[in-house]
Every structure is written in C-alpha cells, then in structure tokens.
C-alpha positions as CSV (number, residue, x, y, z in Angstrom):
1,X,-24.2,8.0,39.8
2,X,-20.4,8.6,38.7
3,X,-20.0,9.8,34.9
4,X,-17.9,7.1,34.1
5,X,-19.8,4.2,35.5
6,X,-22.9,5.5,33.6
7,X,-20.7,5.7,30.1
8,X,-19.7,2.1,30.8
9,X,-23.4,1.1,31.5
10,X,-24.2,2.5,27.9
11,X,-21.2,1.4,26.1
12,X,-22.2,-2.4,27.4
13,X,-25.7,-1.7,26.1
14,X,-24.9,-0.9,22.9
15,X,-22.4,-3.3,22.8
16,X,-24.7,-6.4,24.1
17,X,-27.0,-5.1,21.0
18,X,-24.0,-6.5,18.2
19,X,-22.6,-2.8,17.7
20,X,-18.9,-2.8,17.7
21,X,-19.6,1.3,19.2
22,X,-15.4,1.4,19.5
23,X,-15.5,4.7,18.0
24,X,-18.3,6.6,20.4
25,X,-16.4,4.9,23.3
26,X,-13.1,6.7,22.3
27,X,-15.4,10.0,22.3
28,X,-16.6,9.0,26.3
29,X,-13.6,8.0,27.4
30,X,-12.3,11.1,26.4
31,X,-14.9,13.4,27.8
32,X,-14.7,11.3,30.9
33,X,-11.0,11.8,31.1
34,X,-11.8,15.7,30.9
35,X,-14.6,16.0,32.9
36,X,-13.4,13.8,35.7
37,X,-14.4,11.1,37.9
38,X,-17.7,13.5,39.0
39,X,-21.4,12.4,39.4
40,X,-23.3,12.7,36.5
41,X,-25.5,15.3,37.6
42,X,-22.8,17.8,38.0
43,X,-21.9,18.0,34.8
44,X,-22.0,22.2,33.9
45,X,-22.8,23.1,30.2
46,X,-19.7,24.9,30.0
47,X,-17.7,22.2,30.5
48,X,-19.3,20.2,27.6
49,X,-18.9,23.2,25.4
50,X,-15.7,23.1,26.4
51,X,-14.8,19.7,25.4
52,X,-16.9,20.1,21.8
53,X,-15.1,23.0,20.6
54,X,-12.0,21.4,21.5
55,X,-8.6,23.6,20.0
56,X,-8.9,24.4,16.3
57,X,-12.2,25.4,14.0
58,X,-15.6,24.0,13.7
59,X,-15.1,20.0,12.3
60,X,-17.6,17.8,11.3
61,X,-16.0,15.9,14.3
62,X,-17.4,18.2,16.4
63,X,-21.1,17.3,15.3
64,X,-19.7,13.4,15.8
65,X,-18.7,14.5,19.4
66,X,-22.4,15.9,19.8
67,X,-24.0,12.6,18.3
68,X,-22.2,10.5,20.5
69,X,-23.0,12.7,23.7
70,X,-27.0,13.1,22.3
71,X,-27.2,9.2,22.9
72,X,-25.4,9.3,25.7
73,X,-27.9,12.0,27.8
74,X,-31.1,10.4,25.9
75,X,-29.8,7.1,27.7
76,X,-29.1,8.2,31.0
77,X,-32.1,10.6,30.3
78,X,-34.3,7.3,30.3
79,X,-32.7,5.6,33.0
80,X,-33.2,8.4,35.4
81,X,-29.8,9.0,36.0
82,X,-29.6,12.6,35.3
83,X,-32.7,14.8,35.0
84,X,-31.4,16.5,32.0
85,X,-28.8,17.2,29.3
86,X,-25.9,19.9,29.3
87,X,-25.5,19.6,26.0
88,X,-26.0,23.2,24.1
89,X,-29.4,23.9,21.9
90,X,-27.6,26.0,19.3
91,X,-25.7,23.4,17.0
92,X,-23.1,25.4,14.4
93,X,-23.7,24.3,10.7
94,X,-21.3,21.6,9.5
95,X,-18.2,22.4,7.7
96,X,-18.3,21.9,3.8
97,X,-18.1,17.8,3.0
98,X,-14.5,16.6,3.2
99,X,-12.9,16.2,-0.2
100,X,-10.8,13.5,-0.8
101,X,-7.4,14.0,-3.0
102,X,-7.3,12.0,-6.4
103,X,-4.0,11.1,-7.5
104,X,-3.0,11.5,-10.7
105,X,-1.4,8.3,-12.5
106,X,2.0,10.7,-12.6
107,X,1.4,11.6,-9.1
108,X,1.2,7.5,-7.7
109,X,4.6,6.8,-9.9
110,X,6.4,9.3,-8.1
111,X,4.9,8.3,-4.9
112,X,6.1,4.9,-5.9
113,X,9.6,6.2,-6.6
114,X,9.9,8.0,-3.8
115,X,9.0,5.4,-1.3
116,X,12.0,3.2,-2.4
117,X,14.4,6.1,-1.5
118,X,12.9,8.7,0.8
119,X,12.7,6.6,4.1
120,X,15.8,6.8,6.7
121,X,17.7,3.6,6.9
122,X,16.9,3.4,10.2
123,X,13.3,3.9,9.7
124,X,10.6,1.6,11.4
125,X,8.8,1.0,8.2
126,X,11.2,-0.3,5.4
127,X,11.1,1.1,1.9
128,X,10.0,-1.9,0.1
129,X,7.4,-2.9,2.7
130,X,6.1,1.0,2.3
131,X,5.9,0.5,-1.5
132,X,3.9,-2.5,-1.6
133,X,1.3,-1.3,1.3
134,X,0.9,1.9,-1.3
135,X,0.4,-1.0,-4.2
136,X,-1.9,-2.9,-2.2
137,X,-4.3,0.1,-0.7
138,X,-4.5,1.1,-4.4
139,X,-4.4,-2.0,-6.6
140,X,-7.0,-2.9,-4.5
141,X,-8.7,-0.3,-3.2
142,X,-8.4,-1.3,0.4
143,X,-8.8,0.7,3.7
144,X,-5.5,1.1,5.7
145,X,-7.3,-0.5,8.6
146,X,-8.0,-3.5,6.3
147,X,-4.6,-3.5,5.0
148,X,-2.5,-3.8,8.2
149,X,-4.8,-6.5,9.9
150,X,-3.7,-9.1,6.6
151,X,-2.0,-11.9,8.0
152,X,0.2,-14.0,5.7
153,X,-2.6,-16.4,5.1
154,X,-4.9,-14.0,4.3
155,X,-3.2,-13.7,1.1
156,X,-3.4,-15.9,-1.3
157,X,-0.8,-15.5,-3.9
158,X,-1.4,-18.7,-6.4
159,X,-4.7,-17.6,-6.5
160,X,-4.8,-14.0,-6.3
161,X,-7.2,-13.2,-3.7
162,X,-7.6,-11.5,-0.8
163,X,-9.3,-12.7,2.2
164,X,-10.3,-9.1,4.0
165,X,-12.0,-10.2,7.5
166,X,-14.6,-8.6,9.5
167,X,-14.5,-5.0,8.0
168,X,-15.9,-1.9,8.6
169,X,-19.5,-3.5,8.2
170,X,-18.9,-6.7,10.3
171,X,-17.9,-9.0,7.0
172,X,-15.8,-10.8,6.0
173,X,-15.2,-10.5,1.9
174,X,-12.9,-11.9,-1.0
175,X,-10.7,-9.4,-3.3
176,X,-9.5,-10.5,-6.5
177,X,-5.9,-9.1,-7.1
178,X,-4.4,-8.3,-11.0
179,X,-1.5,-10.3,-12.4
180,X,0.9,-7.1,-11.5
181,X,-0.5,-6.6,-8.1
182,X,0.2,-10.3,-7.4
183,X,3.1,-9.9,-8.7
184,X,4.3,-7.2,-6.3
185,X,3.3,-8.8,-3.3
186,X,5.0,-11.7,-4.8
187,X,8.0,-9.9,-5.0
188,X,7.6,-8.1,-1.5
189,X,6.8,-11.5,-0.3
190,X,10.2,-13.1,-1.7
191,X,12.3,-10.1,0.1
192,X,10.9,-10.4,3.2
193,X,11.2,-14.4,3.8
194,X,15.0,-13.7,3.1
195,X,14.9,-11.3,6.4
196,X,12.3,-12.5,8.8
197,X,10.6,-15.5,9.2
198,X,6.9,-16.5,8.6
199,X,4.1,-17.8,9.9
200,X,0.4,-18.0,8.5
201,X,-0.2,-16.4,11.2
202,X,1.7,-13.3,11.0
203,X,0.9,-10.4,10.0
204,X,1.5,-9.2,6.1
205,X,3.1,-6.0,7.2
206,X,5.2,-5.7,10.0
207,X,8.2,-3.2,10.3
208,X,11.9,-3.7,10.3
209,X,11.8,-5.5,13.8
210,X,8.5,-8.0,13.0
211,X,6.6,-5.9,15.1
212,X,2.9,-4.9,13.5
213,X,2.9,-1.8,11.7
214,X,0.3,0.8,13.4
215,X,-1.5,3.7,11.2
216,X,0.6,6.1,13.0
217,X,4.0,4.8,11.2
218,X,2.2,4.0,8.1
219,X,0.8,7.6,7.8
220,X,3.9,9.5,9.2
221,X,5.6,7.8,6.3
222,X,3.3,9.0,3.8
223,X,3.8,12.1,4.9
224,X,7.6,11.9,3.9
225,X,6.9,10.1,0.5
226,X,4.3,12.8,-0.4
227,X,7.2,15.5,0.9
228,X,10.0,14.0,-1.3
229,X,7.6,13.4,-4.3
230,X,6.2,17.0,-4.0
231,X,2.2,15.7,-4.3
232,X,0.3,18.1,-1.9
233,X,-2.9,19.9,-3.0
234,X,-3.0,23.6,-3.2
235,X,-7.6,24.0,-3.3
236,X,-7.3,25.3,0.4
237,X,-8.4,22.1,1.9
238,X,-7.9,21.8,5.6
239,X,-5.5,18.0,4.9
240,X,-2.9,17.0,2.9
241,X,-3.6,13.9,0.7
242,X,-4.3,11.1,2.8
243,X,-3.5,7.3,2.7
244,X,-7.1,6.7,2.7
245,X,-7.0,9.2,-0.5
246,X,-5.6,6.2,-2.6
247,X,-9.0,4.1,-1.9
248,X,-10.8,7.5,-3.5
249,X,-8.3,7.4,-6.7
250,X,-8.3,3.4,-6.9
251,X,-12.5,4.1,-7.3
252,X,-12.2,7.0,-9.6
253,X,-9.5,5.8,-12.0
254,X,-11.8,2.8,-12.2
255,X,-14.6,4.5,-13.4
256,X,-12.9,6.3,-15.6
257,X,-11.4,3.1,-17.1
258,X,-15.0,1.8,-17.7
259,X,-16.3,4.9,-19.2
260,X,-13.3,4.7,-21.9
261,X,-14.0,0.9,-22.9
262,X,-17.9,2.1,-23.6
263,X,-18.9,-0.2,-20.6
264,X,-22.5,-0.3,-18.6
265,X,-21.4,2.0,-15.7
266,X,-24.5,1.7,-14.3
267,X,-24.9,-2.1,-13.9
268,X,-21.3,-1.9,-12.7
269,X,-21.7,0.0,-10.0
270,X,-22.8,-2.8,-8.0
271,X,-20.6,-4.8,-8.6
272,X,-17.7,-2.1,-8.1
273,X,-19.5,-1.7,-4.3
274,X,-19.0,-5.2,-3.4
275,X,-15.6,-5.0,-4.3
276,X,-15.0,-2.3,-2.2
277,X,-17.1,-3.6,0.7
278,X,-19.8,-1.3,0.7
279,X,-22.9,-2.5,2.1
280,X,-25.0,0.4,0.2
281,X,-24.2,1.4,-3.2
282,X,-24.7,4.7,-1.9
283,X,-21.3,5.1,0.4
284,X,-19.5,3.9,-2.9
285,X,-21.0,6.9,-4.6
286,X,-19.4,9.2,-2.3
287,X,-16.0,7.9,-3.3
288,X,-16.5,9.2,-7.1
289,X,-15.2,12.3,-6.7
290,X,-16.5,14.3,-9.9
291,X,-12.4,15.3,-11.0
292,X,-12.5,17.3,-14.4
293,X,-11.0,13.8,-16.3
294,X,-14.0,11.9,-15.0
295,X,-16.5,15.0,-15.9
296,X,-14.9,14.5,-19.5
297,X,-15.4,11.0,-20.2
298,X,-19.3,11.1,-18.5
299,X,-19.8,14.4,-21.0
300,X,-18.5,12.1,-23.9
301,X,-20.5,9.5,-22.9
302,X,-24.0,11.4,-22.7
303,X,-22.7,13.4,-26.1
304,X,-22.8,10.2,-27.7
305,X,-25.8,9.0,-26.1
306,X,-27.6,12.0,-27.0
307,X,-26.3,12.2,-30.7
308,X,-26.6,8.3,-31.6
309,X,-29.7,7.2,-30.7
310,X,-28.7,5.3,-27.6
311,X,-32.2,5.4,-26.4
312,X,-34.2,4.6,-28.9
C-alpha cells in the first residue's frame, strides 16, 4: 500500500475515536510530503532519520516527531501493512524542559507602550487592536489560539465574561473579566465600530482590512513590540519571550498576588485551573514557574508558618 493512503487510514481511525489528532496529522503530512508518494514498505531508515533530525539541534519536537511516527508503524504494524518499522532504536535524551519567560509588571507596561507606537502605519495588525489582544491574553490568561477564534458575541461586555469555545480539551468554558479589562475591550470595542462594521458573528480581532488575524501576524508583531520595548531574555534560552509567555506571567503574578493577601494557595489552585481551562490541576502547575519573587513570598509564607504555629 502507498504511504499516504496508509497515514490517511490512521488519521480517520483516530479521528472516528473523538481525537481532534490535527497536530500528529501536520507531523504525516509532512513526512509524506518528504518521503513521497512510495509504498509503505520502502520506506529506508535513513530517510526517517532524515526527516527527525530535521535542520537545527535536538528539540523536544523531535521526540513529538518520533511519537507520532511510533503510532503510526504500531498501526500499520497491526494491520499488516508493513512488516516492520524504520524508525531508529537509539532515541537521543530530550532537551532540558522549555522555560517560559515571566514578564515583569515594568516589562508588560512598556510592552503596552510600545504597541501603541511601534507598528507601521501600514501594518496588517493595528496598534490598538495589538494592545488589547496583549490586555486580553494577559488579563485573562488566555491562549493565543483561544483568543483569535472570539467572535463579537463571545464577548460579553455588560457582563464581563468570556465565552471561550471548544479549547484545547474539547470544552467549552466561561472567563470572568476585571472592571479594567472590560474596560479595555470596551474601549477597543468603541474604536473599532467607528471603522468597520459588526456582526455577532465576526470575529473580535480582525486586522486593518476585516480579515481574521492569523498567529503568524499576531506573533511577528510581538516580535517588533518586544524589539522597540527592549524585553528579551539574556539565560541562554533557545526563544525569545513568547505570546504564549503572557499566559505563564498572567498565572504567576496571580499566585503571587494570593500569597501576599495571606490567602489558601492550596485550595485555590483548583479553582485557578478551571479558570485557565486545565483539565488536571497538574498542567496548571507547570505554568508556575518558580521566578525568585514567587520563591520570596512562598519562603515568607512557610517562615511564618513555621514560626507561628500555623499547624498546630
């Protein structure tokens, strides 16, 4: 059988089984696209090398490139479609974990300063719109994705909420927004009616023309804003600060927050998981990077825990 009629076969399968598997079908389509339109069972070892090492360093999207092949072979495997796998025996270790960049509160003012000026006139993605999709991913802790896919009834500015549909985990959840985040959006709302018209239906962000606005603009445009307002990390890391990055800080700064007003971080966790749409409370852990300010205000906390008696 052809490689690509056999990826299609398992994409199907694992997409008849209520996975959205968009991801892993990039990954096939690509290696199909390198490998060519070839029967399965030609497939050399050195050409899957080839397309795991890929151009740069070891990434832990090459071990996502393995995973997605593994199933691949163990289902064609089963099938009898191939009477082995190509795929190497010697896996390289995985890179350190990725560590995300947490803004300071100086560092998201002059983000916000510089998205009002630093854009070209001509730009696809307006200054104003750029500053309130920074206020939105970071007021409320939202993933770009989730972000861009807002349509103008999706939020609800008499109330304050958010209506964030199918996510990342198939759901479909409600996020509160602050009085000044409402207000924002409010005010981004206000400029926008007064250049383009809108529908319920249309999308929150769109760009200067009313067309959506992709990742790609939204993240080249970062790039510029972090540029102009000179916020790049210097710890080595292999990338810049991220758009995604301001989801980390939002999550951090929050936690920070509760540990200065003496609240129960513990039982808030939960609650702090939901909001972020986290089915396990254990992805929302990951988010907490330990930065030195939220090291200082968990050692004040277990100082005075440890010195007053707390548990007695």
């Amino acid at each position: 059988m052809k490689l690509h009629e056999v990826t299609c076969q398992y994409v199907d399968y694992k997409q008849s089984m209520g996975m959205r598997f968009r991801t892993e079908a990039r990954v096939l389509k690509s290696f199909c696209r390198m490998i060519g339109d070839v029967d399965i069972g030609q497939v050399q070892p050195d050409v899957v090398q080839a397309f795991l090492a890929g151009n740069g360093p070891v990434t832990r999207f090459w071990h996502r490139k393995y995973e997605v092949l593994s199933g691949f072979y163990r289902f064609a495997t089963a099938r009898r479609c191939v009477d082995g796998s190509p795929l190497p025996r010697t896996v390289p270790k995985p890179p350190p974990p990725f560590v995300p960049y947490i803004f300071s509160q100086g560092e998201l003012q002059r983000l916000l300063v510089a998205a009002e000026s630093c854009l070209h006139p001509r730009a696809k993605m307006q200054s104003h719109t750029c500053r309130a999709l920074l206020l939105l991913l970071y007021g409320a802790a939202l993933r770009i994705s989730e972000a861009l896919t807002l349509t103008s009834a999706d939020v609800d500015l008499s109330l304050g909420i958010l209506t964030i549909r199918e996510s990342k985990f198939y759901k479909t959840r409600l996020v509160p927004m602050g009085s000044d985040l409402t207000r924002a959006m409010e005010s981004y709302c206000s400029r926008r009616l007064r250049e383009q018209s809108v529908k319920p239906s249309s999308l929150f962000f769109v760009d200067r023309v009313g067309k959506p606005v992709t990742i790609g603009v939204a993240e080249r445009a970062f790039r510029r804003i972090c540029l102009s307002a000179g916020v790049a990390r210097h710890d080595g890391a292999r990338y810049q600060p991220r758009l995604h990055d301001l989801r980390h800080a939002a999550a951090v700064h929050r936690l920070i927050s509760w540990y200065r007003d003496g609240a129960d971080v513990q039982r808030l966790l939960p609650q702090l998981a939901t909001y972020l749409g986290h089915v396990h409370i254990a992805a929302t852990q990951r988010y907490l990077t330990m930065t030195p300010e939220l090291l200082s205000e968990a050692s004040r906390r277990f100082e005075r825990y440890a010195t007053e008696g707390w548990h007695e």
